[in-house]
N, C-alpha and C positions, 0 to 999 in steps of 0.2 A: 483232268483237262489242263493242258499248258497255259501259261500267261498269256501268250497272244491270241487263242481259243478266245478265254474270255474278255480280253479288251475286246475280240472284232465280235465277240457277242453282245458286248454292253454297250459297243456304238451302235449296233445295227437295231437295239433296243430304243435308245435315241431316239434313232431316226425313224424308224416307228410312231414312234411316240409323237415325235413332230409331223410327220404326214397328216395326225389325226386331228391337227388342232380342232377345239369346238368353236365356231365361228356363230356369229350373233344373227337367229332367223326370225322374222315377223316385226315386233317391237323389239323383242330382246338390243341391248346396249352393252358394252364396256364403261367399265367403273373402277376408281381408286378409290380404295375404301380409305377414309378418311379417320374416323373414328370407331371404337369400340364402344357402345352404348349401357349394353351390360343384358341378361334375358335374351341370348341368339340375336340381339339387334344390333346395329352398325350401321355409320352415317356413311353414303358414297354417295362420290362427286363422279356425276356419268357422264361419257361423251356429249348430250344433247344438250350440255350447257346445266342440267337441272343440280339437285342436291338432294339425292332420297333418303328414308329412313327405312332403309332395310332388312331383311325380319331372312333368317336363315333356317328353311325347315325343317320338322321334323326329323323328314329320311336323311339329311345329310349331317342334322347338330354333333354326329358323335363321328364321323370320318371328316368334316371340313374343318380344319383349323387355319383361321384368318389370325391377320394382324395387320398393325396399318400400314398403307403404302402398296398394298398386294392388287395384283389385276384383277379383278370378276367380272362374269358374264353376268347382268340384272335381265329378271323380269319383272316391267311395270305394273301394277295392279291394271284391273281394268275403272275399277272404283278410284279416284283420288290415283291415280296414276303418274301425275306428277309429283308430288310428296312420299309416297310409298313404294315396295317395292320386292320382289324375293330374290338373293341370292342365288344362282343358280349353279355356277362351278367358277373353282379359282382356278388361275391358270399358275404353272409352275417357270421355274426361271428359262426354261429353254425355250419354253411356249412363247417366254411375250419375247423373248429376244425376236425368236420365227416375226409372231405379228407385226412388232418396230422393222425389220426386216422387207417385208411384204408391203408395209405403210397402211396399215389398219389403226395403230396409235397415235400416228399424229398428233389429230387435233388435239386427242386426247394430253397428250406431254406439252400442247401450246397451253391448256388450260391450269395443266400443274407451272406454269411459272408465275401465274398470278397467286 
């Protein structure tokens, strides 16, 4: 396969990839994960203003690798829902660029200047 083959294969991968963004359904929020807690846990500052302690499960502890400052999708518990919380999926650099793009981050970047 020539160079150009694969560039216009790896954009259109891309843009794929961006078409799919996962977007926040029911409760689910957008979060800056703030801290690394230690035990799959991590402190995030969500879009509604809160600051959860959220717990990364099972099925995902050995494919998701967080660190701080990364975008996630949160689900709130239903229990204590505002203190807790699960990680749902992080989103990659192309993603949140799309969502800043779209204006789904906003608020969210007004809250990281405090």
């Amino acid at each position: 396969m020539s160079k150009k083959k694969e560039a216009a294969a790896r954009q259109q991968e891309i843009q794929e990839e961006i078409s799919r963004v996962k977007l926040p359904r029911g409760s689910q929020t957008f979060g800056i994960l703030e801290r690394r807690v230690g035990g799959s846990r991590v402190i995030v500052r969500c879009m509604d203003g809160k600051t959860r302690n959220c717990r990364i499960p099972g099925r995902l502890k050995r494919r998701l690798w967080v660190r701080e400052g990364d975008i996630v999708l949160i689900e709130p518990w239903e229990l204590s829902g505002d203190e807790k919380g699960d990680v749902i999926f992080k989103y990659r650099k192309n993603q949140v660029d799309f969502l800043e793009k779209k204006g789904y981050l906003t608020s969210l970047m007004d809250l990281d200047e405090f």
